[in-house]
C-alpha positions as CSV (number, residue, x, y, z in Angstrom):
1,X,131.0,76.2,46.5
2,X,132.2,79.8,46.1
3,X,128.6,80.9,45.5
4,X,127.1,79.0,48.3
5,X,129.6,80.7,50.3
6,X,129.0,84.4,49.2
7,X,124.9,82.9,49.4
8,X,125.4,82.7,53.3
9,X,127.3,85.7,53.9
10,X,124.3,87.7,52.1
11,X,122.0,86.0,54.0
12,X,123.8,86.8,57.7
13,X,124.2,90.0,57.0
14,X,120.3,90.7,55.9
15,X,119.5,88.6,59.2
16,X,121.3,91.0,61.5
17,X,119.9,94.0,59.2
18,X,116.3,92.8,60.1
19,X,116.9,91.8,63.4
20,X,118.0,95.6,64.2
21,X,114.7,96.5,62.3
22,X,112.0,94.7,64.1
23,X,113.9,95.1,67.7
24,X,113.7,99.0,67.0
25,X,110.0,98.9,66.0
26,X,108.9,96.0,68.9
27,X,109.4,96.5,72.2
28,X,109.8,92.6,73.2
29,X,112.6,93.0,76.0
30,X,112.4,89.2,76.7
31,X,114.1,86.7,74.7
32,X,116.0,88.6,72.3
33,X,118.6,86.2,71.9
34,X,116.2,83.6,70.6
35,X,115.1,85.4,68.6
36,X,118.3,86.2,66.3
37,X,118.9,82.6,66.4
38,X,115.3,82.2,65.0
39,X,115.7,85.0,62.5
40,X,119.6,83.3,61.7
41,X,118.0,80.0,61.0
42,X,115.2,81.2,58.7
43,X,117.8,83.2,56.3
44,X,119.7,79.6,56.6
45,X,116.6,78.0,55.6
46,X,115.9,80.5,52.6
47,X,119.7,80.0,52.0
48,X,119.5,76.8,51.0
49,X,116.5,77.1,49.1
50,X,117.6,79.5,47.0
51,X,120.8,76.8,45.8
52,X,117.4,74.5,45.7
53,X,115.6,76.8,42.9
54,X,119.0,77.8,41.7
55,X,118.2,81.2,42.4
56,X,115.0,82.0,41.0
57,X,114.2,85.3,40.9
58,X,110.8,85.2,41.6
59,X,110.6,82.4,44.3
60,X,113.4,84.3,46.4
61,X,110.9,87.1,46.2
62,X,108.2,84.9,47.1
63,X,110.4,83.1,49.8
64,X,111.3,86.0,51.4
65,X,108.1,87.4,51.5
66,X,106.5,84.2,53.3
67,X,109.5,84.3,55.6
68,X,109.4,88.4,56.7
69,X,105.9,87.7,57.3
70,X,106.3,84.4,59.9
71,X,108.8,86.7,61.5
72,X,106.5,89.7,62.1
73,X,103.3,87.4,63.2
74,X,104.9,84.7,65.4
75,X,108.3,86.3,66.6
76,X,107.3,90.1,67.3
77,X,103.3,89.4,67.3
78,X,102.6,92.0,65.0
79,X,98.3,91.7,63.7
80,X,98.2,90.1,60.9
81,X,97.6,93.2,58.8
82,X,101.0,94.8,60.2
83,X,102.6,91.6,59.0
84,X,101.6,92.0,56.1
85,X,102.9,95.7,55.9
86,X,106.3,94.8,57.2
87,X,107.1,91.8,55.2
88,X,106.1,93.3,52.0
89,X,107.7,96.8,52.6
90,X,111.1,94.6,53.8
91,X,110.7,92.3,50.4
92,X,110.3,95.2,48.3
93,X,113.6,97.4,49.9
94,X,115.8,94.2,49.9
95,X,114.6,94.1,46.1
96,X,114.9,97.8,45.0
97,X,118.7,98.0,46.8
98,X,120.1,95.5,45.2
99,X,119.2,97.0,42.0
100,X,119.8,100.3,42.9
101,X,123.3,98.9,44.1
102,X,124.0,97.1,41.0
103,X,122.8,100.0,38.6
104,X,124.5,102.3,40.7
105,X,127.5,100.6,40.3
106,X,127.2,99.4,36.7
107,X,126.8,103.3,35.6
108,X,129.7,104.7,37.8
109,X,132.5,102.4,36.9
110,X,131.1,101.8,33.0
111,X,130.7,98.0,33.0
112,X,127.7,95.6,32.8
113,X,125.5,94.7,35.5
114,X,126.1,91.2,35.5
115,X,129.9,91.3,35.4
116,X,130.1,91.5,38.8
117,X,128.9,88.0,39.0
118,X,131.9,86.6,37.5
119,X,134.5,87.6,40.1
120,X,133.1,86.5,43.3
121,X,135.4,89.3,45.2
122,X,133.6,92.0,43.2
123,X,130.2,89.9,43.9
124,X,131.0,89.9,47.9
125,X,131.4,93.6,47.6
126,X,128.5,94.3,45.9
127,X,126.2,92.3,47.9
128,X,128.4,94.6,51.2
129,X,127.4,97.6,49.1
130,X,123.5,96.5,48.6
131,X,123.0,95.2,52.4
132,X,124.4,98.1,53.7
133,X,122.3,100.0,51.7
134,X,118.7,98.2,53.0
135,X,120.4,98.7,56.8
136,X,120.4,102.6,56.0
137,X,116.5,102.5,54.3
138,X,115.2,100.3,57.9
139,X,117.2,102.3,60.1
140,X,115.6,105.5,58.7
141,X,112.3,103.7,58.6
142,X,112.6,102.4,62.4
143,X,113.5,105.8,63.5
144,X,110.3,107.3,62.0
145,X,108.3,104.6,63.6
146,X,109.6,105.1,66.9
147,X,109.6,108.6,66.6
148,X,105.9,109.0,65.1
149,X,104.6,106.4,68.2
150,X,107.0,107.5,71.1
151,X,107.8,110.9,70.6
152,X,111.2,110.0,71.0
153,X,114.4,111.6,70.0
154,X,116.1,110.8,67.1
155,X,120.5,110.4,67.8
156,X,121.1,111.5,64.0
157,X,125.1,111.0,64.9
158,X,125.0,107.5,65.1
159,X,124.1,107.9,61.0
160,X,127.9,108.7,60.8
161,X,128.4,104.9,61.4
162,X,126.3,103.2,58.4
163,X,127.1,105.6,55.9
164,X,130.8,105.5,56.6
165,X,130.0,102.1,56.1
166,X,128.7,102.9,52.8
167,X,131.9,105.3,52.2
168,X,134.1,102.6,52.4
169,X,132.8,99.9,50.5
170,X,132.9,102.3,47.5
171,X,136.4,103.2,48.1
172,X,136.8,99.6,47.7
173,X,134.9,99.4,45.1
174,X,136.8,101.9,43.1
175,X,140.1,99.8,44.2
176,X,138.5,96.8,42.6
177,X,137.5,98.3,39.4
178,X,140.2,100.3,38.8
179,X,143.1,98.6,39.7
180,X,144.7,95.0,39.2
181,X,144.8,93.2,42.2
182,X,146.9,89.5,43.0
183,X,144.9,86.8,44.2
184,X,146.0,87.7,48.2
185,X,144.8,91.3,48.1
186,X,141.4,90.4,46.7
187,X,140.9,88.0,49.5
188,X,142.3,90.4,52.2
189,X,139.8,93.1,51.1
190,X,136.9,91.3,50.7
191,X,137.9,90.0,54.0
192,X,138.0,93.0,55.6
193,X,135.0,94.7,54.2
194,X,132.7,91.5,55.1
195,X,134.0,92.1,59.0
196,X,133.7,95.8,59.1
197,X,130.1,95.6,57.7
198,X,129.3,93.1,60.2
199,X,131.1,94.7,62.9
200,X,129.1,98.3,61.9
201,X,126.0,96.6,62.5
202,X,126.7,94.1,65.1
203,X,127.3,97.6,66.7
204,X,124.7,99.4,66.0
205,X,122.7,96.5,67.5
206,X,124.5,96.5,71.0
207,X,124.0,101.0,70.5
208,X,119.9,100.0,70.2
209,X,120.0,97.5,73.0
210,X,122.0,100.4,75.5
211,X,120.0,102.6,74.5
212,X,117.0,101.1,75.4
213,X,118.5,99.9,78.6
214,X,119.1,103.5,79.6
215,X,115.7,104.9,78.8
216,X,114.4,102.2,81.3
217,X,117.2,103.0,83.9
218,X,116.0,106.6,83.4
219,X,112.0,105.5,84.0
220,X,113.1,103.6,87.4
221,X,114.9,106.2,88.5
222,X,112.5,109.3,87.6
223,X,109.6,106.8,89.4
224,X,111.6,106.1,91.9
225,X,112.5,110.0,92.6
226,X,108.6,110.6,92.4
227,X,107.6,107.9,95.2
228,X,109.8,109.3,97.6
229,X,108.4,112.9,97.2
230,X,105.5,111.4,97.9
231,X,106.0,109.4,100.4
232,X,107.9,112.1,102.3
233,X,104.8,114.5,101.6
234,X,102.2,112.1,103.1
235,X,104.5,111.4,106.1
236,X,104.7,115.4,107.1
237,X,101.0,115.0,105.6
238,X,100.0,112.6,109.0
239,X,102.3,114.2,110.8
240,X,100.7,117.7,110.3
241,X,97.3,115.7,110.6
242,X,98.1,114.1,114.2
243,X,99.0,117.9,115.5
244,X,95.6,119.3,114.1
245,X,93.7,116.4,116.0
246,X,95.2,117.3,118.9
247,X,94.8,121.0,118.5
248,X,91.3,120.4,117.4
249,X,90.3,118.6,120.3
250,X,92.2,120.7,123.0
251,X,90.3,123.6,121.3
252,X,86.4,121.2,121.3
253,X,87.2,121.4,125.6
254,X,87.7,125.0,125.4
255,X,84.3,125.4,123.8
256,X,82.5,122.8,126.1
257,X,84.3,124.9,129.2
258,X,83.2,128.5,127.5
259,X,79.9,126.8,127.0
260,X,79.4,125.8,130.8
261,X,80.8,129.2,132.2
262,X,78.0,131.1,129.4
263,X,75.3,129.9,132.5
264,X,71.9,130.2,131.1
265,X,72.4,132.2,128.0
266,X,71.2,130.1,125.0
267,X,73.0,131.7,122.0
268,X,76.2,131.3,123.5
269,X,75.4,127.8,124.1
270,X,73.9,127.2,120.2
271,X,77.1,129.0,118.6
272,X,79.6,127.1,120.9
273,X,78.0,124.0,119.8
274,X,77.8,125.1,116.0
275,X,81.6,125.8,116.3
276,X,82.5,122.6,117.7
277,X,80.1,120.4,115.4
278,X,82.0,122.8,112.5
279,X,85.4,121.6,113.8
280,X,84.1,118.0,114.0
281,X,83.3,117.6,110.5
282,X,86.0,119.4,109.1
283,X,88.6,117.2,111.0
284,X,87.3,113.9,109.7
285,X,89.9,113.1,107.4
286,X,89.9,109.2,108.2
287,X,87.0,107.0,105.8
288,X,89.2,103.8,106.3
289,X,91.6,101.8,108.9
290,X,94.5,102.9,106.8
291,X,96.3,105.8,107.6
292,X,98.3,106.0,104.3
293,X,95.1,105.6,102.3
294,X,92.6,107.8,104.2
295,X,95.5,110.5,103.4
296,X,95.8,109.9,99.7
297,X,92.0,109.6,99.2
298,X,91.8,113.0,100.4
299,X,94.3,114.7,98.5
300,X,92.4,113.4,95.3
301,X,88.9,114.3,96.9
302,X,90.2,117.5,97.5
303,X,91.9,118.0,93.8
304,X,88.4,116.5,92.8
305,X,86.6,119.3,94.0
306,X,88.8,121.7,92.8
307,X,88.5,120.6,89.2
308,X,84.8,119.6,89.2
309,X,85.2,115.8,89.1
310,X,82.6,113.4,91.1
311,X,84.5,111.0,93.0
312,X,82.5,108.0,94.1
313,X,84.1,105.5,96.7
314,X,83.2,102.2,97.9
315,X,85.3,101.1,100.2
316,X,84.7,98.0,102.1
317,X,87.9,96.9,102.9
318,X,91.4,98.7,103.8
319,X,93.9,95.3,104.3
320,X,96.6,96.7,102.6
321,X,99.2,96.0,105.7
322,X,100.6,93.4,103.5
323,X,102.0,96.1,101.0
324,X,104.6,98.6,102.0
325,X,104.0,102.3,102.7
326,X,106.2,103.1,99.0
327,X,104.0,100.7,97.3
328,X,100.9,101.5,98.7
329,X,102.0,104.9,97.5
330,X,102.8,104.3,94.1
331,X,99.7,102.0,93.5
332,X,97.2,104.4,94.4
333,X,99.1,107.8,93.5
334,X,99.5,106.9,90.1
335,X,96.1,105.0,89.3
336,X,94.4,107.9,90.8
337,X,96.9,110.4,89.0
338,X,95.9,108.8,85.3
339,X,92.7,108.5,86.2
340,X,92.4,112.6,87.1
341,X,94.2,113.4,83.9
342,X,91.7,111.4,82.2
343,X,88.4,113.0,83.6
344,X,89.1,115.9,83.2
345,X,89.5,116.2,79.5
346,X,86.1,113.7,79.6
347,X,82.7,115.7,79.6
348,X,80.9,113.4,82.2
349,X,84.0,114.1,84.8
350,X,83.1,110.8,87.4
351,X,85.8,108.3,88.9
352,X,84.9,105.5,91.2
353,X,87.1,104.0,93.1
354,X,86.2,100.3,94.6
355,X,87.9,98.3,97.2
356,X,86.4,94.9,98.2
357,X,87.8,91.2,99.5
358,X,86.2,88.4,98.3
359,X,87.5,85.0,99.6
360,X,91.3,85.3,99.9
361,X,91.5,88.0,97.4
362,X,91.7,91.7,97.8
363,X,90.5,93.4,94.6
364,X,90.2,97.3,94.2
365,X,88.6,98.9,90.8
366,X,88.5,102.2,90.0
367,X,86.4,103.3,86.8
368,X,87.0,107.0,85.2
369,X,85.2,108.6,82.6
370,X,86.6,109.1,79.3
371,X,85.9,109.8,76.1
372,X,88.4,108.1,73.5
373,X,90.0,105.0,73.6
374,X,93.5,105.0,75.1
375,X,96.5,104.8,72.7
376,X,98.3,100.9,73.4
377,X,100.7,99.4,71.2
378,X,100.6,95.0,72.2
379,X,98.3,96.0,75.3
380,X,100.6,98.5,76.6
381,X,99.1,101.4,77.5
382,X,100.9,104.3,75.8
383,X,101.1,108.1,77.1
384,X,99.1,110.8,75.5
385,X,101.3,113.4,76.7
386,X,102.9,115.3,73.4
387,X,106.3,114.9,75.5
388,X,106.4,111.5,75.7
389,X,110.2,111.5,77.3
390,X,109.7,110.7,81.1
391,X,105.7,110.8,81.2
392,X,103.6,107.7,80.8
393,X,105.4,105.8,83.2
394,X,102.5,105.1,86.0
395,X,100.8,102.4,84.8
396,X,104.6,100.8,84.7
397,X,105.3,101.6,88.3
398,X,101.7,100.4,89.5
399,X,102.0,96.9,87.4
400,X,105.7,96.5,88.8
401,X,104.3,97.6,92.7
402,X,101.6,94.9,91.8
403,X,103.4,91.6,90.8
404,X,105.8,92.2,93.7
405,X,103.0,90.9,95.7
406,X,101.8,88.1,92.9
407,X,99.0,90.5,92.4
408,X,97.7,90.9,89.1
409,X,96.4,94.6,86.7
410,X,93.8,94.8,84.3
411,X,92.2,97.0,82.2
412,X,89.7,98.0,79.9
413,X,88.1,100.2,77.9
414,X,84.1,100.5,77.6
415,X,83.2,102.5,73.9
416,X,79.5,102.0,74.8
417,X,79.9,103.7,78.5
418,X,83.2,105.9,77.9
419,X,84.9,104.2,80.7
420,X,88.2,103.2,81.4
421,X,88.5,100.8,83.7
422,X,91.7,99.3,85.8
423,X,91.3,96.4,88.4
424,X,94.2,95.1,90.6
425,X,93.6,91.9,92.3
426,X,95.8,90.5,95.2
427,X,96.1,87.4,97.4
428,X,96.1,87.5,100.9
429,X,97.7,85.0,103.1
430,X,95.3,83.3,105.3
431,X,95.3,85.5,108.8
């Protein structure tokens, strides 16, 4: 009963230990809940099948590792080669710490390693000591992983939490070996150390979870801060447009006027009309119905030019009066921003940017040339910025502009062609 007992605190505590691992590593933000209870109700299984097998040494290996691997694959949809990875490394540390923990131990306070099994307040204590081990190993691990794929910052103070952990489970330790303890004070300790290891952990977990919750807060707000610089600039950008029409056409009568008082003198006549067919073309900043988009298709033709791109446009259609100004913005500031940054590290340096409607669906593609694969981790596209902090963000903002309007983002990567490609579909209600 006793060991059944000290059998399922082992395994809840292991539980939370992986949970914290694979939520660091995977970026699932749905469903987190469910799936503790499904990572809580597998150790439960292997719980009882290890009072089954009565403990078998190598079919709790083998157990274990069949479990770790259903966990990566079908809870965190890791390939099945990652699987692999992470169940066996996670088999092998749960392994290597319990030894290490009962060796440790065994050496330190001069007994044998398997006295420990014969008091089952000493056996609590060392499975504390080994658990809280493997939660040290996969927090260091996870840390490395994010670190190595986000460029994130490591918080080395919250370390002060598991290995004070580790401090005072010793202590205990040293108590239990060292002293003779009544019946109560056995229980009282073991008591106490079972709760503070779970309640270090169980912390540690909610620490992860803010944290994460903050680095989004920070994304929304540093995208949000971005659309309205640029929604103020292309506001003062029409506004400054409107009062250069104006002053472009007061200025094309002045010419037809100088042009009729030059009476019959032909040159003046030909360089009046060159200056006003110059001030014509130069003024046509409009290639569509929208306002909004005409003045963002211009800012990247003109940073196009500037940096020796090629920017093709088809543009059939301009019905965008279903989507705000803001997310009109975002939509094509940021697909057009990634797709810059792209080309111009790419040799062939060509964008294309498509708009069409086909039906009741408004679709716009734009294609830019590039020369490696993007980095994605589960189909996410992933910045390739070294400062990873607050950059990387657009594709975010355009997918979340997107499904407000149950519109839908693609994309892909052509090897053969050295294209990335994004294409954004939306409905539209029938007029």
């Amino acid at each position: 009963m006793i060991s059944g007992m000290l059998n399922i605190c082992l395994q809840l505590i292991e539980a939370l230990v992986v949970f914290y691992f694979y939520e660091g590593i995977r970026k699932n933000k749905n469903e987190n809940k469910l799936r503790l209870f499904l990572i809580i109700s597998s150790y439960v299984i292997m719980c009882v099948s290890n009072l089954i097998f009565n403990y078998n040494t190598f079919l709790n290996f083998l157990i274990l590792l069949i479990f770790q691997y259903v966990i990566a694959k079908i809870l965190y949809e890791f390939s099945a080669k990652s699987s692999a990875f992470y169940s066996s490394l996670i088999t092998l540390i749960v392994f290597v710490t319990e030894l290490v923990s009962i060796t440790f131990t065994s050496v330190v306070f001069n007994t044998n390693s398997k006295e420990y099994t014969k008091d089952p307040y000493q056996y609590l204590l060392m499975i504390l000591l080994s658990k809280s081990l493997l939660f040290i190993v996969l927090k260091i691990i996870s840390d490395i992983i994010k670190n190595s794929r986000d460029n994130t910052k490591v918080d080395y103070a919250f370390y002060i939490y598991p290995f004070l952990l580790i401090f005072v489970l010793f202590d205990f330790a040293i108590v239990f070996y060292s002293t003779e303890l009544d019946g109560n004070l056995k229980i009282f300790i073991s008591l106490t150390s079972f709760l503070f290891t779970v309640s270090i952990i169980v912390f540690c977990i909610f620490q992860q979870h803010t944290a994460e919750k903050e680095q989004e807060l920070m994304e929304l707000r540093t995208i949000r801060e971005k659309e309205k610089i640029e929604e103020a600039y292309f506001e003062l950008l029409e506004h400054q447009n409107d009062e250069l029409q104006i002053f472009v056409h007061d200025i094309q009568k002045h010419l037809e006027n100088i042009g009729k008082l030059s009476d019959n003198s032909e040159e003046i006549k030909e360089y009046v009309s060159s200056l006003s067919s110059d001030l014509s073309n130069n003024n046509k900043i409009g290639k569509t119905s929208n306002k909004l988009l005409d003045l963002i298709i211009d800012k990247y033709d003109y940073l196009s030019k500037k940096q020796g791109i090629t920017f093709e446009k088809n543009i059939h259609t301009s019905k965008f009066d279903f989507i705000s100004q803001t997310d009109l913005t975002s939509i094509f500031n940021n697909l057009l921003d990634n797709a810059v940054e792209s080309v111009i590290k790419s040799k062939d340096k060509l964008m294309t940017l498509s708009i069409n409607s086909f039906g009741n669906i408004l679709f716009l593609e734009l294609s830019n040339s590039c020369d490696f694969p993007p980095h994605c981790n589960n189909d996410k596209l992933l910045t390739t910025k070294k400062d990873g902090g607050l950059h990387g963000y657009g594709f975010k903002s355009i997918t979340k502009s997107v499904k407000k309007y149950n519109g839908d983002v693609e994309w892909e990567y052509k090897e053969d062609e050295k294209l990335f490609c994004t294409t954004i579909f939306f409905p539209m209600k029938d007029e």
